[in-house]
Z-matrix of the N, CA and C atoms (Angstrom, degrees):
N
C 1 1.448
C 2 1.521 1 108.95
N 3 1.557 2 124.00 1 97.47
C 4 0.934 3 139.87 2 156.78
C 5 1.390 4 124.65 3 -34.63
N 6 1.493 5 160.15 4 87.56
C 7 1.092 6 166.31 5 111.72
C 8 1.445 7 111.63 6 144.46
N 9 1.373 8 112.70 7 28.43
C 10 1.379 9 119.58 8 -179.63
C 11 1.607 10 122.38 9 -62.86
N 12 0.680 11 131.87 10 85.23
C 13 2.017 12 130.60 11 -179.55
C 14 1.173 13 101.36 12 113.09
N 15 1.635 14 129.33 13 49.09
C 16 1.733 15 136.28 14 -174.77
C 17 1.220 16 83.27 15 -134.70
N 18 0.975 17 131.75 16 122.41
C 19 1.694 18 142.02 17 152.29
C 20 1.421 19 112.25 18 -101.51
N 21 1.411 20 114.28 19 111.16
C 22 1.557 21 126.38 20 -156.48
C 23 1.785 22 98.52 21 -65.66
N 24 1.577 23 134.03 22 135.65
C 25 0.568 24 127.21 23 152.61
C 26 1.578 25 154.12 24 -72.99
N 27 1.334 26 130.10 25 121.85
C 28 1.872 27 115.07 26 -173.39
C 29 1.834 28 129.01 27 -89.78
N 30 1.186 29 93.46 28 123.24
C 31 1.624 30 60.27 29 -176.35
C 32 1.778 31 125.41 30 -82.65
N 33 1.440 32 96.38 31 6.75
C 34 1.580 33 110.86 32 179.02
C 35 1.408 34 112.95 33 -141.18
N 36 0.982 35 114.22 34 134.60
C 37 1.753 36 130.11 35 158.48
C 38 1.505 37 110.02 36 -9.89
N 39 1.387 38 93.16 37 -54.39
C 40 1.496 39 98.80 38 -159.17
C 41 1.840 40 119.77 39 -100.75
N 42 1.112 41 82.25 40 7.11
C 43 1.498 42 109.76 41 160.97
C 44 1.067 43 108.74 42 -66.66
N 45 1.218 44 147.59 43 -49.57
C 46 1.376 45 150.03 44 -135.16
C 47 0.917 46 106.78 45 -122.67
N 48 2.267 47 106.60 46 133.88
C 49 1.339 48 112.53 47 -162.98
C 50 1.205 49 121.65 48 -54.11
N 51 1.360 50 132.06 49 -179.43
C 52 1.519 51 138.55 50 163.72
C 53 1.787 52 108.54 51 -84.55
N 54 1.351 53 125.74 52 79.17
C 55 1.317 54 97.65 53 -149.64
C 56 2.071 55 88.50 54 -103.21
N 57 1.169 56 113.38 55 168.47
C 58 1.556 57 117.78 56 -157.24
C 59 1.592 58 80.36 57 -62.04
N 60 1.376 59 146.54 58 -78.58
C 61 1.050 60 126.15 59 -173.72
C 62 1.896 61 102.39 60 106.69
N 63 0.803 62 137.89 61 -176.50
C 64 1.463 63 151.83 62 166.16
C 65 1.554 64 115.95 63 -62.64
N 66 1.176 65 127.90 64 63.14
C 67 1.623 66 129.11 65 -173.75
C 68 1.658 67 132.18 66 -60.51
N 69 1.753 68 90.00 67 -9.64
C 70 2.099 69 92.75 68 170.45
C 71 1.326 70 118.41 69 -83.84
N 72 1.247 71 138.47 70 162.66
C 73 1.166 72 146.74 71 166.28
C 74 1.584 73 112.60 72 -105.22
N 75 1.161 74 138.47 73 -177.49
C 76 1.435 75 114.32 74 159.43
C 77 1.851 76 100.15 75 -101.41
N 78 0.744 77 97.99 76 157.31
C 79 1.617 78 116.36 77 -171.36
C 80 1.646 79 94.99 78 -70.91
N 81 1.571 80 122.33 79 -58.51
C 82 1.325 81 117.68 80 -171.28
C 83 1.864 82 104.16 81 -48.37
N 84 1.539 83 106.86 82 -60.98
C 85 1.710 84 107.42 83 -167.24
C 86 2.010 85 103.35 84 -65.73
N 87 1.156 86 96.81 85 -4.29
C 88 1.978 87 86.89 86 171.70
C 89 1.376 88 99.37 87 -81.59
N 90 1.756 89 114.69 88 -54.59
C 91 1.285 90 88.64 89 172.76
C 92 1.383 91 160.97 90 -58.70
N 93 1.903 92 94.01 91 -31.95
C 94 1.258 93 111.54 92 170.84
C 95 1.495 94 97.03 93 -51.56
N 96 1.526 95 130.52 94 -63.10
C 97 1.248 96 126.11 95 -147.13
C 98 1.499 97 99.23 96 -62.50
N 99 1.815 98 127.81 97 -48.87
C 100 1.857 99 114.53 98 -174.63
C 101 1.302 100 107.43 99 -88.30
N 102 1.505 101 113.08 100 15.78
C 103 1.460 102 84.89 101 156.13
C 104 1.861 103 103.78 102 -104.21
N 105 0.590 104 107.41 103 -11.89
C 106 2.086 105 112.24 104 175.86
C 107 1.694 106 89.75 105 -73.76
N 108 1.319 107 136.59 106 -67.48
C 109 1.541 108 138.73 107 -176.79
C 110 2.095 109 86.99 108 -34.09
N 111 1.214 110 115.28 109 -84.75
C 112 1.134 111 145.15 110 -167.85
C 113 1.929 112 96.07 111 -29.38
N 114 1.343 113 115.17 112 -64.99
C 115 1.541 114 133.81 113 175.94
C 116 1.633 115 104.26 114 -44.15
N 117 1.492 116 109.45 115 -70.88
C 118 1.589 117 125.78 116 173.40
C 119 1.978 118 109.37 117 -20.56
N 120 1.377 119 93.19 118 -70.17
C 121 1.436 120 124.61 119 -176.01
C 122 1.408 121 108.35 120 -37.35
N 123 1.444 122 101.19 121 -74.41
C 124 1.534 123 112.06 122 176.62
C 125 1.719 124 118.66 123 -34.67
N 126 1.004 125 82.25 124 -65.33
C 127 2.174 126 92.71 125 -178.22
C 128 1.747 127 102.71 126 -54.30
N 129 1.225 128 125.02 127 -14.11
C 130 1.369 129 120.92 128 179.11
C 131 1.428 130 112.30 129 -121.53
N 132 1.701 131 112.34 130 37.52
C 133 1.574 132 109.30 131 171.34
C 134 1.519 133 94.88 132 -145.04
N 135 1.489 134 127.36 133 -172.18
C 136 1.477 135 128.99 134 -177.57
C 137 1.582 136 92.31 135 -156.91
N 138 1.099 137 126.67 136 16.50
C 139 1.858 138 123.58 137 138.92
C 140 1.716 139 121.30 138 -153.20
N 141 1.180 140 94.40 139 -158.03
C 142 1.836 141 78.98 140 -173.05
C 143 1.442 142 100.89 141 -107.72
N 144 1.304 143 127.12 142 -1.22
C 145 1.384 144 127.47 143 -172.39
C 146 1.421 145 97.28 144 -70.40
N 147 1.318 146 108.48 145 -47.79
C 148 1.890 147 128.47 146 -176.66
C 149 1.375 148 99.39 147 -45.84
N 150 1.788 149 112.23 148 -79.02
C 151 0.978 150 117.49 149 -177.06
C 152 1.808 151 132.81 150 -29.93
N 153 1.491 152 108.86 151 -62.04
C 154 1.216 153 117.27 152 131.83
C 155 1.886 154 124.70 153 32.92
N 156 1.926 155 70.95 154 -104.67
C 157 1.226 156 103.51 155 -179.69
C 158 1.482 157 108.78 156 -56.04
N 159 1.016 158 142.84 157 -34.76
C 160 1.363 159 136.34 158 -144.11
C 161 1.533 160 87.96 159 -108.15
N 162 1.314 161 136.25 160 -33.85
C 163 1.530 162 133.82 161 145.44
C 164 1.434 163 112.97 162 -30.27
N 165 0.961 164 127.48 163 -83.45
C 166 1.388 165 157.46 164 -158.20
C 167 2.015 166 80.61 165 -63.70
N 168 1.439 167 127.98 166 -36.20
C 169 1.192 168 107.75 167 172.04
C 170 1.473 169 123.31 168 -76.45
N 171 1.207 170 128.23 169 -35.75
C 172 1.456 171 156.33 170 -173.36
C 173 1.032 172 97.86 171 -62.79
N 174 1.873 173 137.79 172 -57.71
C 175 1.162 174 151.90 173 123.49
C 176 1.799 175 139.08 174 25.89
N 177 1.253 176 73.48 175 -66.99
C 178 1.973 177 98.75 176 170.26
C 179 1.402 178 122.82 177 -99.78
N 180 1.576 179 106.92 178 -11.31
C 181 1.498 180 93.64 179 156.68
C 182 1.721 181 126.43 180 -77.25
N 183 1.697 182 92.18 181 -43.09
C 184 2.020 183 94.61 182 155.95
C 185 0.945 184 117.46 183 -36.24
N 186 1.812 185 123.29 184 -47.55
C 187 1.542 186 119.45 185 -157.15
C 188 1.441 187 111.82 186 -71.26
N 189 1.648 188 120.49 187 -27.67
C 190 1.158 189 130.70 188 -154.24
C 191 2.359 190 85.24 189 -89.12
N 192 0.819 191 104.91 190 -52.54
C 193 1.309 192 110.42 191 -173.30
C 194 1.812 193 108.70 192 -54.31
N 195 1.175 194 112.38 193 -34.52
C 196 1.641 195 112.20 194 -152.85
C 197 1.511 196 68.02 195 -105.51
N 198 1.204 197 164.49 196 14.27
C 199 1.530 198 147.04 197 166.88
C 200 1.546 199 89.16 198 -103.08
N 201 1.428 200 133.10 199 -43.41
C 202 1.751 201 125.95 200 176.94
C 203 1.365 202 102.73 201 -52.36
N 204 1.139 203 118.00 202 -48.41
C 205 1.822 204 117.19 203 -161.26
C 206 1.439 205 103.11 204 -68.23
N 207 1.521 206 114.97 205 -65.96
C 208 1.265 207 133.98 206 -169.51
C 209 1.713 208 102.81 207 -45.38
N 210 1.558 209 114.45 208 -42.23
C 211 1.437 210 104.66 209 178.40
C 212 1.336 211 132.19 210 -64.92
N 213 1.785 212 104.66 211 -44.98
C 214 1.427 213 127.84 212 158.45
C 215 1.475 214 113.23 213 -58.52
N 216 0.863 215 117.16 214 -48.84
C 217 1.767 216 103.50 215 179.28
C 218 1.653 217 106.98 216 -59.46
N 219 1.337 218 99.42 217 -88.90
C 220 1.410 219 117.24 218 -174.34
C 221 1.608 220 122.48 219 -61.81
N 222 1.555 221 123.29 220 -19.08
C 223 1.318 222 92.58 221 -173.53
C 224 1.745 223 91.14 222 -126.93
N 225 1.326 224 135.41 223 46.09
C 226 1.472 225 129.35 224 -163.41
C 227 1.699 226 122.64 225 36.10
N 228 1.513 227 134.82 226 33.24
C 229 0.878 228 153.69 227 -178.87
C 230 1.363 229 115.41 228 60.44
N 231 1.452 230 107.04 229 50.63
C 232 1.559 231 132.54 230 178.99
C 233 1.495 232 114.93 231 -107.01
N 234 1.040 233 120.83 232 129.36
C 235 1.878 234 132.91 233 -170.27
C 236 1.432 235 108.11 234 -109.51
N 237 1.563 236 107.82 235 132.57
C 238 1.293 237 97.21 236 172.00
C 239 1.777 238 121.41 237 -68.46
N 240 1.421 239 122.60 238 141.58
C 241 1.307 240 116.67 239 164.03
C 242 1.052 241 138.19 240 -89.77
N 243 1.880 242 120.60 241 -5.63
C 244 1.549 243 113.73 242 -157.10
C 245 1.808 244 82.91 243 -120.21
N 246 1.478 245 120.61 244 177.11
C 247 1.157 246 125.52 245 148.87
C 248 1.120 247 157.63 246 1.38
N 249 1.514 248 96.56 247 -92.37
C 250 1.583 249 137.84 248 163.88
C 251 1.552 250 93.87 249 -45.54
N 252 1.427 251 97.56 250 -85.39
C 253 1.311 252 115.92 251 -172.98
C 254 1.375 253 118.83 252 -14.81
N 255 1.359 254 118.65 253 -58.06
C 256 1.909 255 137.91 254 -172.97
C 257 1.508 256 88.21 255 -68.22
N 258 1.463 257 127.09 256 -73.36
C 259 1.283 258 121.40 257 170.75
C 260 1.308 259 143.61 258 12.94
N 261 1.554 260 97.27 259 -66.56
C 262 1.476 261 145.45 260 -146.38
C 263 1.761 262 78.80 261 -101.64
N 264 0.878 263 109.57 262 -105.94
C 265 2.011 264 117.33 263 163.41
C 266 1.504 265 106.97 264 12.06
N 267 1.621 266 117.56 265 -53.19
C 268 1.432 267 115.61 266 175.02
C 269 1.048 268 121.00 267 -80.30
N 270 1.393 269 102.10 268 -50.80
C 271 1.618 270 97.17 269 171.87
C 272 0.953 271 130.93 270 -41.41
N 273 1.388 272 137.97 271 -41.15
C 274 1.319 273 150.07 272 -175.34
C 275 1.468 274 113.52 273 -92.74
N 276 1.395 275 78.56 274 -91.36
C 277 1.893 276 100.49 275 -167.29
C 278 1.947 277 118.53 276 -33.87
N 279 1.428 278 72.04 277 -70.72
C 280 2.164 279 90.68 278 166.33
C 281 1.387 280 106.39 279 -49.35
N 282 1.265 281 117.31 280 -54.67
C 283 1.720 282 115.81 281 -148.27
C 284 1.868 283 90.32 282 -81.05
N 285 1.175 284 134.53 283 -35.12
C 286 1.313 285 127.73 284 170.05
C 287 1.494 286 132.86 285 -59.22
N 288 1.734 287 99.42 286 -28.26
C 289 1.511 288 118.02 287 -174.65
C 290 1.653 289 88.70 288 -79.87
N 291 1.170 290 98.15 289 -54.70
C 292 1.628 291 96.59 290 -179.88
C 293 1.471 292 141.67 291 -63.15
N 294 1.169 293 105.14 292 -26.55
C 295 1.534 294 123.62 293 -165.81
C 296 1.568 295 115.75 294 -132.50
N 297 1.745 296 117.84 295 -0.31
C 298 1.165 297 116.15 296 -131.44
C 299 1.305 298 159.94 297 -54.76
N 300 1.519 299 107.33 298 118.75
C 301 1.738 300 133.75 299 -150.62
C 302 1.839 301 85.58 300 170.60
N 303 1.252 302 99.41 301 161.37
C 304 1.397 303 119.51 302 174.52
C 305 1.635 304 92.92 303 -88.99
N 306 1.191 305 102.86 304 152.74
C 307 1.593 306 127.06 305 163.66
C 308 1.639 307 117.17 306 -73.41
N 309 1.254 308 101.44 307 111.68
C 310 1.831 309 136.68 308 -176.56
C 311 1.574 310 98.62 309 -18.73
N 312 1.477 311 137.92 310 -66.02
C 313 0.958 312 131.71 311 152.73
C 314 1.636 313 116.99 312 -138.50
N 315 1.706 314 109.26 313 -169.64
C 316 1.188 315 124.12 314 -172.56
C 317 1.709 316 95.78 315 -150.35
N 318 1.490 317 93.52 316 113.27
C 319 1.815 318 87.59 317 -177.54
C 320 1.809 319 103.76 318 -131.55
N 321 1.328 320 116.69 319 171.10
C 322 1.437 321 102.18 320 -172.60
C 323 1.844 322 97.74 321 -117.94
N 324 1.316 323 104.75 322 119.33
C 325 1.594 324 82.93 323 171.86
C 326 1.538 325 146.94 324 -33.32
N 327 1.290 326 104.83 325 141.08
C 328 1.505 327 90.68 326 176.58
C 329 1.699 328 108.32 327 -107.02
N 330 1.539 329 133.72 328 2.18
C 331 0.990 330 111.80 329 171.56
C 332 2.143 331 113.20 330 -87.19
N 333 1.480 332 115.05 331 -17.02
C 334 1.186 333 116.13 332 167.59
C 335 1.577 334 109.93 333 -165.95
N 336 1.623 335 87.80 334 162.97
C 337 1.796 336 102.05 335 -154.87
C 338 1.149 337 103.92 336 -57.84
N 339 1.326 338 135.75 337 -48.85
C 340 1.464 339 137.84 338 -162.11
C 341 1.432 340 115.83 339 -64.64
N 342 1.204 341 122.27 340 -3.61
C 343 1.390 342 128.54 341 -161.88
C 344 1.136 343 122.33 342 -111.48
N 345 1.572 344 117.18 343 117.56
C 346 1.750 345 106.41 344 -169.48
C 347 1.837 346 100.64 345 -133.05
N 348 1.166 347 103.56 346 143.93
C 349 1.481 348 106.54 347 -177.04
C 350 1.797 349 125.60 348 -108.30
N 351 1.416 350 131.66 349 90.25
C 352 1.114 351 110.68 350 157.13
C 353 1.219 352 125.69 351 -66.80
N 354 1.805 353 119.76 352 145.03
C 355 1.443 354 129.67 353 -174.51
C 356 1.519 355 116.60 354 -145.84
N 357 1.993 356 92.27 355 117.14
C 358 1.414 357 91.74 356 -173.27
C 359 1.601 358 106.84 357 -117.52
N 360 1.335 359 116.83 358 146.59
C 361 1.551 360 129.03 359 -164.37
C 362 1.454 361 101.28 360 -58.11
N 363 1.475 362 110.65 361 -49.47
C 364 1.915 363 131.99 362 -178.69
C 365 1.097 364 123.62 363 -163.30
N 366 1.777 365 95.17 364 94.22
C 367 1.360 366 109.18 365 -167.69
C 368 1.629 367 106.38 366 -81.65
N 369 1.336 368 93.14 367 135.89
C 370 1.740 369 105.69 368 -177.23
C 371 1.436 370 114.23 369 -33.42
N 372 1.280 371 125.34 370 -50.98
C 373 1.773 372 116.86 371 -169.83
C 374 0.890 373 101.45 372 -69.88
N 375 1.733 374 135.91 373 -16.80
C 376 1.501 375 136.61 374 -174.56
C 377 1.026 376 123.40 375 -64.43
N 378 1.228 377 107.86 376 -44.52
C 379 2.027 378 153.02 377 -157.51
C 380 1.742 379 78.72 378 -49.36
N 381 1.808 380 114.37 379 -101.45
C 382 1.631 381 108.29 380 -142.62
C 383 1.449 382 89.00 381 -90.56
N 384 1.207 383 123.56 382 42.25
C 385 1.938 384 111.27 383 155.58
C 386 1.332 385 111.22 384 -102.36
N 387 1.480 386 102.42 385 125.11
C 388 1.913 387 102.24 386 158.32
C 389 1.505 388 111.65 387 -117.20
N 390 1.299 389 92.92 388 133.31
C 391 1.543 390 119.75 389 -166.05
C 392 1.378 391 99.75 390 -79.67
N 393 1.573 392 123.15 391 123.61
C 394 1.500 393 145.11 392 -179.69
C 395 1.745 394 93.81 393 -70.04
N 396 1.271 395 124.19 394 145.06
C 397 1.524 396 120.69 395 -171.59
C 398 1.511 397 106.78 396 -92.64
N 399 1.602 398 107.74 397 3.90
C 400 1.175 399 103.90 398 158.38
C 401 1.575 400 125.57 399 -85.00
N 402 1.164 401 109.67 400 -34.03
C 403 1.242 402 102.40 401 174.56
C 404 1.708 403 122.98 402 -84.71
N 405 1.285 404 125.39 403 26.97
C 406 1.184 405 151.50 404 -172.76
C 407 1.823 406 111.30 405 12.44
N 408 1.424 407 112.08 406 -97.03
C 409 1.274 408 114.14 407 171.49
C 410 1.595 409 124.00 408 -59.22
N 411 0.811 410 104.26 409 16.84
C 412 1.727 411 112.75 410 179.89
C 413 1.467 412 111.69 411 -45.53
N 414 1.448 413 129.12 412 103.54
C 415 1.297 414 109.11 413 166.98
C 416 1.903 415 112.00 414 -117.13
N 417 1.139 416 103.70 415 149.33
C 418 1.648 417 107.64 416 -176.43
C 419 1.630 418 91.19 417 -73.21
N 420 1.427 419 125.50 418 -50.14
C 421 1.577 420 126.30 419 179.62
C 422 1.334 421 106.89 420 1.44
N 423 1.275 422 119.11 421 -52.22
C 424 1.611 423 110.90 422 -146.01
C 425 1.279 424 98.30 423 -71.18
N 426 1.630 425 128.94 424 -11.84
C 427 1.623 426 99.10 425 -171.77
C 428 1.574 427 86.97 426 -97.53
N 429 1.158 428 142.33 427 0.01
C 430 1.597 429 121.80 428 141.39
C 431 1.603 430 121.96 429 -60.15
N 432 1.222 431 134.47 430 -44.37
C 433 1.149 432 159.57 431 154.35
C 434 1.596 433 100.00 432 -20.34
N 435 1.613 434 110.69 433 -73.13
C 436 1.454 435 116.85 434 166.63
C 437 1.789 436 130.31 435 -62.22
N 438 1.322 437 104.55 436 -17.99
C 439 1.438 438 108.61 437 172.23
C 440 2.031 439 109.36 438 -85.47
N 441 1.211 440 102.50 439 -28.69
C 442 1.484 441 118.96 440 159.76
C 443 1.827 442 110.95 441 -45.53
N 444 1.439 443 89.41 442 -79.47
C 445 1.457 444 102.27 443 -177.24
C 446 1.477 445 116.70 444 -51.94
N 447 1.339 446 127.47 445 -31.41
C 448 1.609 447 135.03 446 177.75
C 449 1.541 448 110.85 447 -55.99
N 450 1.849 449 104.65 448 -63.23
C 451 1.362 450 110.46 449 167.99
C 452 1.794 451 105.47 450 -50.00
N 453 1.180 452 131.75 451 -74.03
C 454 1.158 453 119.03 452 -146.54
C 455 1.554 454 101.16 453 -55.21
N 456 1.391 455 115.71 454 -52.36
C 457 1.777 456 111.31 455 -157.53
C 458 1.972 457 96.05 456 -63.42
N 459 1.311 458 130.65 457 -22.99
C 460 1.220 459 135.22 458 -173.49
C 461 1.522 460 101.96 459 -60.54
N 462 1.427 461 104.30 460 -51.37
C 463 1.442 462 119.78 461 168.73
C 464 1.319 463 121.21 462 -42.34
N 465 1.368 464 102.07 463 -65.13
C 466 1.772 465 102.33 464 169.74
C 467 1.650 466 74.45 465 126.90
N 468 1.331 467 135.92 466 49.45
C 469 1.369 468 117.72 467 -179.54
C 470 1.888 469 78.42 468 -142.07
N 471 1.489 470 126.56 469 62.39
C 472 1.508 471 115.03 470 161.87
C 473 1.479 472 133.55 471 -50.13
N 474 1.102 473 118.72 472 139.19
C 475 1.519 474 119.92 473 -142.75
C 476 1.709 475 97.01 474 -167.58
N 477 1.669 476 101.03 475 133.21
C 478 1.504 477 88.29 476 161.01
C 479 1.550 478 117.60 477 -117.94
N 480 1.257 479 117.58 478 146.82
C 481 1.788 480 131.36 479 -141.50
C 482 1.151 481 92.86 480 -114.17
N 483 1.600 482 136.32 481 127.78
C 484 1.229 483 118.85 482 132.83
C 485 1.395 484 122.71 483 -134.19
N 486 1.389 485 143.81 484 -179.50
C 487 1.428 486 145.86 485 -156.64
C 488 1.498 487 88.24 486 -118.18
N 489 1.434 488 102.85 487 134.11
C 490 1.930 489 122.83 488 165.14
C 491 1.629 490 94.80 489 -119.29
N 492 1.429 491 87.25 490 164.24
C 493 1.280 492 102.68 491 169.00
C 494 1.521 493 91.99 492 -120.20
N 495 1.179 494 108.78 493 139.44
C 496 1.462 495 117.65 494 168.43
C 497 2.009 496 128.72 495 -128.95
N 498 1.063 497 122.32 496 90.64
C 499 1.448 498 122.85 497 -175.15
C 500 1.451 499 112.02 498 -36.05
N 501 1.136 500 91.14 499 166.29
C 502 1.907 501 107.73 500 -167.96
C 503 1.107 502 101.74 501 -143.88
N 504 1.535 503 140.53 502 123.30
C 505 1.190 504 120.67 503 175.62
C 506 0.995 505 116.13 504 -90.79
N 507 1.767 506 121.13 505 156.11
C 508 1.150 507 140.25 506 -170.58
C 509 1.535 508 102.29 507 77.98
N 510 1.261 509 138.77 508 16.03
C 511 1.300 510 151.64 509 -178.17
C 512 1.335 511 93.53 510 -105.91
N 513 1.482 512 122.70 511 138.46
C 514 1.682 513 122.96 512 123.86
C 515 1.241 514 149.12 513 -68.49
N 516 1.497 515 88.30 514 -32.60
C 517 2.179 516 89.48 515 162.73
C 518 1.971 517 105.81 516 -121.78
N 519 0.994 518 96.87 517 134.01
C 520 1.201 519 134.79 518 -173.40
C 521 1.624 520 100.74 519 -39.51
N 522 1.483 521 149.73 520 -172.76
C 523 1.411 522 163.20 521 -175.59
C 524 1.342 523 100.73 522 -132.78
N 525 1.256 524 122.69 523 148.08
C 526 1.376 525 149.61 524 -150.38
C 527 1.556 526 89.36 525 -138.98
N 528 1.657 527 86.81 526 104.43
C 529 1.708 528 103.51 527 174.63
C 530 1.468 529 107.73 528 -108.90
N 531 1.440 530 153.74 529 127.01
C 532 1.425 531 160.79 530 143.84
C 533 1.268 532 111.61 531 -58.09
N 534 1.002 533 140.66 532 80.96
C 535 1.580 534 136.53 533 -174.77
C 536 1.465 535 95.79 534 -94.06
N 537 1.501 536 102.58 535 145.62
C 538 2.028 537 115.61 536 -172.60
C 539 1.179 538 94.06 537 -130.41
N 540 0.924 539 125.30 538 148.72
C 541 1.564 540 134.61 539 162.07
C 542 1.635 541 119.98 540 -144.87
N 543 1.374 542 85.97 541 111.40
C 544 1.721 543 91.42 542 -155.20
C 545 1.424 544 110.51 543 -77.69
N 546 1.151 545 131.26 544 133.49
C 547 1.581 546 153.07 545 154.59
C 548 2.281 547 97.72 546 -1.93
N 549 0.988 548 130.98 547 146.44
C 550 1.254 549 142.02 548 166.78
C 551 1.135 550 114.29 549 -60.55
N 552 1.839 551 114.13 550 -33.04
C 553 1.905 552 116.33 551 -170.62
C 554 1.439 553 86.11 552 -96.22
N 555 1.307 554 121.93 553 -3.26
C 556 1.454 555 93.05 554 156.62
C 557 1.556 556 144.18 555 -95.53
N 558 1.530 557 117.63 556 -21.24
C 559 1.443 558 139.53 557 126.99
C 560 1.546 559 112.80 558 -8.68
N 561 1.694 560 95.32 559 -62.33
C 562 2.160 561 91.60 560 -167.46
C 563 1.567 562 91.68 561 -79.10
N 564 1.442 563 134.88 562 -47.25
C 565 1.141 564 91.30 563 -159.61
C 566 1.364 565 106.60 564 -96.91
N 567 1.326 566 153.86 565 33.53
C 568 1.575 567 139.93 566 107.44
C 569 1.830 568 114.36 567 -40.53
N 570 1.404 569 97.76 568 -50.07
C 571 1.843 570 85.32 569 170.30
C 572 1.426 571 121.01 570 -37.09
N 573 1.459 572 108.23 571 -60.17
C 574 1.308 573 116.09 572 -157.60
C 575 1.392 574 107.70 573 -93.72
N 576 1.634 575 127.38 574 12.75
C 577 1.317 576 122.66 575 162.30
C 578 1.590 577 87.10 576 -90.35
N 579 1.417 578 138.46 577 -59.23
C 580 1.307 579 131.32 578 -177.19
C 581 0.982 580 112.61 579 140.42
């Protein structure tokens, strides 16, 4: 047995592969941690649109980071170029690294072209938040929404993201829709690849 009980030595940090490593978190310290992100936030906004937003910012810096790794790990530092393709990338790949399970669905609007919908039954940041009835439409979504939007614009697929809540009947909590709506220069040049 060739090199059995040799643990190769580095002489730098950055020497050393990226190797997948341990990929769960515990579910309790994610929450503790977005709901403290979530707490933070609040005390430094004066509506929920703000708030929101500043999710949906916190959001897209993950997205931009977990699209570097995800490329370098998994695809030899290759990007998708077409549509579908980036799409497809979230749906799956991302939404498993992230959440892990693929995302409930991926549908394309039918009232206009630019518009594509991921839809999840109970999306994790949703799960241990209860919404004060003052702050009514409050959804945590958006800092998925913003981890969405990070990957895509990283991509080169700019898009603006936001989180719905959508009822279900015979449900008590509502479905967690991601609606994207991609940029116009992104339309032509899928046209003009074909």
């Amino acid at each position: 047995m060739i090199g059995v009980g040799k643990v190769k030595q580095y002489s730098n940090v950055l020497d050393k592969p990226l190797s997948k490593g341990k990929q769960e978190v515990s579910l309790s310290a994610f929450a503790f941690l977005f709901s403290e992100l979530v707490q933070y936030n609040q005390t430094q906004v004066d509506n929920i649109a703000e708030l929101e937003r500043r999710l949906e910012d916190a959001g897209y810096s993950v997205g931009a980071r977990v699209l570097e790794l995800l490329c370098h790990r998994d695809k030899g530092n290759r990007r998708e170029t077409r549509l579908l393709g980036i799409l497809s990338f979230v749906h799956s790949t991302v939404w498993k690294v992230l959440f892990g399970k693929v995302a409930d669905s991926l549908e394309k609007g039918t009232e206009h072209e630019d518009e594509y919908m991921i839809s999840e039954k109970e999306l994790l940041v949703n799960r241990f938040i209860s919404i004060p009835k003052d702050m009514g439409t409050f959804n945590c979504g958006a800092f998925v929404a913003g981890i969405v939007r990070g990957v895509l614009d990283s991509a080169g697929f700019p898009a603006v993201v936001t989180a719905h809540f959508v009822p279900i009947e015979g449900q008590q909590r509502p479905r967690t829709t991601i609606l994207i709506k991609f940029a116009e220069e992104v339309l032509k040049r899928e046209a003009r690849l074909g």
